[in-house]
N, C-alpha and C positions, 0 to 999 in steps of 0.2 A: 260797368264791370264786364259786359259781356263783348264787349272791342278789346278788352286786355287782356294779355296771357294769365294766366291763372300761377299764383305761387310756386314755387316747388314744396315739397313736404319733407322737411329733415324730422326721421325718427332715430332715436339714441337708446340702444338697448344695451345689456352686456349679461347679466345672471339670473336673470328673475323669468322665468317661462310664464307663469300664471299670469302675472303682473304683464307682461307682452303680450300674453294672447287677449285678455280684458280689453287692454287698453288699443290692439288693433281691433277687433270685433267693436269695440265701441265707434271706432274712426271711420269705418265702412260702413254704420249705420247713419253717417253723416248726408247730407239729405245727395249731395251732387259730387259725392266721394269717388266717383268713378271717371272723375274730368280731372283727376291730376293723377301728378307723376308723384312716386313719394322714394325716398332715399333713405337706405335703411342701413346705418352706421352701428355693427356688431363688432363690439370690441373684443380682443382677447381677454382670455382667464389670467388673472395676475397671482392664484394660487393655485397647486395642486385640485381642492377642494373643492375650487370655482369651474373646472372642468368638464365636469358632468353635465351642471347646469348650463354653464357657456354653450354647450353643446345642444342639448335638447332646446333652448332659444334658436337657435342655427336652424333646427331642423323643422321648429313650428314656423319659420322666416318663409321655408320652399313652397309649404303649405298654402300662402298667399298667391289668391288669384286677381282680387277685385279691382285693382287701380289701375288709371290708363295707360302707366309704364310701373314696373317697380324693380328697381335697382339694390342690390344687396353689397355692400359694400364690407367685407370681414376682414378685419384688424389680425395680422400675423403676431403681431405684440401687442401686451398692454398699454395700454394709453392712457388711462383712467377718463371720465368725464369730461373733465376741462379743456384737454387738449384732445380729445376725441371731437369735441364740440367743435374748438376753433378750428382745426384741421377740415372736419367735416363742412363748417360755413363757408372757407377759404374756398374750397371743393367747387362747391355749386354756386359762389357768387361768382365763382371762376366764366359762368354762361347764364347765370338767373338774376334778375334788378329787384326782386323780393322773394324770402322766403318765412314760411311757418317750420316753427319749429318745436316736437314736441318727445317728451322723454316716457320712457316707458312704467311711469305711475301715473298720466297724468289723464283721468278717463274726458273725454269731452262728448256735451249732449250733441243732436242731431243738428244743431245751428251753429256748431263753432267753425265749421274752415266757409261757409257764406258769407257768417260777420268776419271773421278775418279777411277773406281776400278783398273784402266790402270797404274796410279799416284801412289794408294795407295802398289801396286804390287811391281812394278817398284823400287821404293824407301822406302819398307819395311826396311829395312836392311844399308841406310844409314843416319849414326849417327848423321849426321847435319843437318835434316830435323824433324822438329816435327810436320810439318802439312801440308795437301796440298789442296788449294783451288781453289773452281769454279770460284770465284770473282776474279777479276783485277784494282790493285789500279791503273794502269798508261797503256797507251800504249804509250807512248814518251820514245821508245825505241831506243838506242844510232846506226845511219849508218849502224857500225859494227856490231851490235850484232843481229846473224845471227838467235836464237831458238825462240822456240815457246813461252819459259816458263821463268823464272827469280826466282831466291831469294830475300825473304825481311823479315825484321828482325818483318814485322806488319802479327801479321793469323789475317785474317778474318773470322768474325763469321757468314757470308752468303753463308752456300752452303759449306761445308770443310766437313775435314776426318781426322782420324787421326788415332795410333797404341795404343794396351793397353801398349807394352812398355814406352810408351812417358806417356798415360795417368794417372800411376800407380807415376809418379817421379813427378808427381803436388803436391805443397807445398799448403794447401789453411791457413795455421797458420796464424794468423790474428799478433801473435805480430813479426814472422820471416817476416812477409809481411809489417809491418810498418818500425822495423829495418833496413831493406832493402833500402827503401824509404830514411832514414836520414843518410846514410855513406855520406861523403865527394863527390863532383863532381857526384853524380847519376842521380840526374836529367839531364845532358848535355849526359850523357852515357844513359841514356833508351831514350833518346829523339830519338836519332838515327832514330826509327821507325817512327817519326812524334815527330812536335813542340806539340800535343797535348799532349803526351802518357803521360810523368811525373804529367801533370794535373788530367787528368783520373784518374790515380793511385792516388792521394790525395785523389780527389772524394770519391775513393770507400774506403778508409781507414777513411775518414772524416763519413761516412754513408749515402753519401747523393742520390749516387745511388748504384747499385747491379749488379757489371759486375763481371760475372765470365770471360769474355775473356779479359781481363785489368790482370789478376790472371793470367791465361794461357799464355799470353804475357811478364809476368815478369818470371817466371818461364822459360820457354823457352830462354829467353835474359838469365838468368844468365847461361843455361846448354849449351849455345850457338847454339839454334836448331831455324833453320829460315823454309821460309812458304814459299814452291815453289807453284807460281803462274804460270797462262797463261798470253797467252800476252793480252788477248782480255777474257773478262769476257762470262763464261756460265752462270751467273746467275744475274737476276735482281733482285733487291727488289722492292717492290711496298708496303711497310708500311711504306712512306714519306706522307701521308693521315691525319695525326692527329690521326691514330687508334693505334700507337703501342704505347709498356711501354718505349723504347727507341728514338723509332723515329718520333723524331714532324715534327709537318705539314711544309711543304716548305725548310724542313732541306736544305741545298745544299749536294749531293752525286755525285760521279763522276759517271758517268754512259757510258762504251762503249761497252755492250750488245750487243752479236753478233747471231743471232740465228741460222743461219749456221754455226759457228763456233769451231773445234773440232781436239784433237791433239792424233793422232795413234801412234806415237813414243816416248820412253822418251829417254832422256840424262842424261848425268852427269850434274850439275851444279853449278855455282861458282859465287859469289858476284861480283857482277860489280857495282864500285863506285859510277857512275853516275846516277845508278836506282836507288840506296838507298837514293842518295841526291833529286832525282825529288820526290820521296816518299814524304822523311821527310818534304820537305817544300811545299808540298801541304795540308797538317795537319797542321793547323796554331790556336792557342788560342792570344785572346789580353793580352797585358803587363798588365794591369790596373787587369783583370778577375785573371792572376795569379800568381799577389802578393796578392791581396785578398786570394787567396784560399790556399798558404803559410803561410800568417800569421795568418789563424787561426789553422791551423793544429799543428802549433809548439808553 
C-alpha cells in the first residue's frame, strides 16, 4: 500500500451541519487522515427552507484544515444525491484509478480509510469484485468460516470504494435498465441480494425514488462483480433521524459498529452460500407492498 497512490476521498454533503461536522471530525480522527486529498461535493438548496442550512454546511466546509489537499466543490443547482454522486465520481475518476466514497451520516471509526485503501489495493486487479465496503450487512458468520471479510452480491452505499475500471462499465440507460427488469425469472435472480432488491429497482424505474446504488447493484449483478465486505462494520450511520432524503426516522438498520475494529490483511475470497442466504433474507418487503408496486409498473 505504501508504493501506491492513496484514494481520493469523495464526501457528499447538502443540509445537515451537525450531521457534517460529526461525520468530518470523525474522518480526521482517522489514524493517517492527513495523507489524502478529500473532495467535498456541496450541493444546492432545492427549497427555500434548505437555504439556511445549505448555507451554514458551506461555511463549516472553510473551517476545515486537516487533509493533504481539500477541494470544495459547491453546486449552483440542485442535483439531488444520485446525480450529485455520479457527477461527482465522473469528476475524479476523470484523474484517480480509486476512490472512497463517503456521505454525510456515515460516522467511520479510526481504521476505516487504512482498511479501505488496504481493500481497494489489495483487490485492484480482481475481476469479481466491484466494490469494497466499511459497512457490514451480517456478522452471523458460519463456525467455519475463518476471515475477516466475505462476499455479497448487495454494495453498500455507507462508507465504500470502488475502481474507475468498474465505474466507467455502469449502464445508467434508463430503457436498458427497465428492459432488464422484465426478462423472465429476474426478479427471483436479482433478489439474490435481498427480498428487497427487485422492489427498489421498480422504485427507481417507477420514479418514485432516485437511487443511484439500486443502478450500481444491477449493473454489477449482471457483470457478475460482488462487494467484499468486513465481518463487523467500520462505519455507522446516523441519518436514521428524520433528516435524511433516504433515511426516515426509526427505519430498522442493522447496526454491529465496532469502533476498534480493523483488518491489516486481505485474502482471496469466494461466495459462501450461507452468507448470501442470511443476507438476502434479512432484506424483507411485504407480499401486499409488492404486488402493488408490480402492477403498476407493467
Amino acid at each position: 500500500m505504501l508504493n501506491k497512490k492513496l484514494p481520493a476521498i469523495a464526501f457528499f454533503v447538502y443540509n445537515r451541519p451537525e450531521h457534517t461536522r460529526i461525520t468530518i471530525n470523525k474522518l480526521i480522527n482517522n489514524n493517517s487522515s492527513k495523507k489524502y486529498e478529500i473532495y467535498i461535493f456541496a450541493d444546492a438548496p432545492k427549497k427555500l427552507n434548505d437555504k439556511l442550512n445549505v448555507q451554514k454546511v458551506r461555511n463549516f466546509l472553510k473551517e476545515i484544515k486537516h487533509f493533504k489537499k481539500i477541494k470544495i466543490i459547491k453546486r449552483k443547482k440542485n442535483l439531488g444525491l444520485s446525480r450529485s454522486l455520479r457527477q461527482g465520481l465522473d469528476y475524479l475518476f476523470s484523474f484517480n484509478d480509486k476512490v472512497i466514497i463517503i456521505e454525510d451520516d456515515n460516522l467511520t471509526n479510526r481504521y476505516f480509510l487504512d482498511y479501505m485503501s488496504g481493500a481497494l489495493n489489495y483487490y485492484e486487479n480482481e475481476h469479481y469484485i466491484g466494490s469494497v465496503s466499511g459497512y457490514s450487512f451480517t456478522d452471523q458468520l458460519p463456525n467455519d468460516y475463518k476471515k475477516n471479510m466475505y462476499l455479497g452480491y448487495r454494495h453498500s452505499s455507507w462508507g465504500w470504494g470502488t475502481w474507475k475500471h468498474v465505474w466507467k462499465e455502469i449502464n445508467w440507460d434508463k430503457r436498458w435498465i427497465n428492459n432488464r427488469a422484465k426478462r423472465k425469472n429476474f426478479r427471483k435472480l436479482f433478489n439474490i441480494g435481498g427480498n428487497d432488491m427487485y422492489h427498489i429497482l421498480l422504485e427507481q424505474i417507477k420514479g418514485n425514488i432516485d437511487s443511484w446504488s439500486i443502478i450500481f447493484d444491477l449493473n454489477c449483478f449482471i457483470l457478475k462483480k460482488f462487494c467484499a465486505c468486513p465481518k463487523k462494520s467500520l462505519v455507522q450511520n446516523i441519518g436514521f433521524d428524520g433528516s435524511g432524503v433516504h433515511c426516515k426516522e426509526n427505519m430498522d438498520v442493522f447496526n454491529n459498529f465496532d469502533k476498534k475494529f480493523t483488518i491489516k490483511r486481505f485474502y482471496s475470497l469466494e461466495i459462501n452460500n450461507k452468507i448470501i442466504k442470511s443476507i438476502k433474507n434479512s432484506f424483507k418487503v411485504s407480499l401486499i407492498y409488492k404486488i402493488r408496486t408490480i402492477l403498476n409498473l407493467f
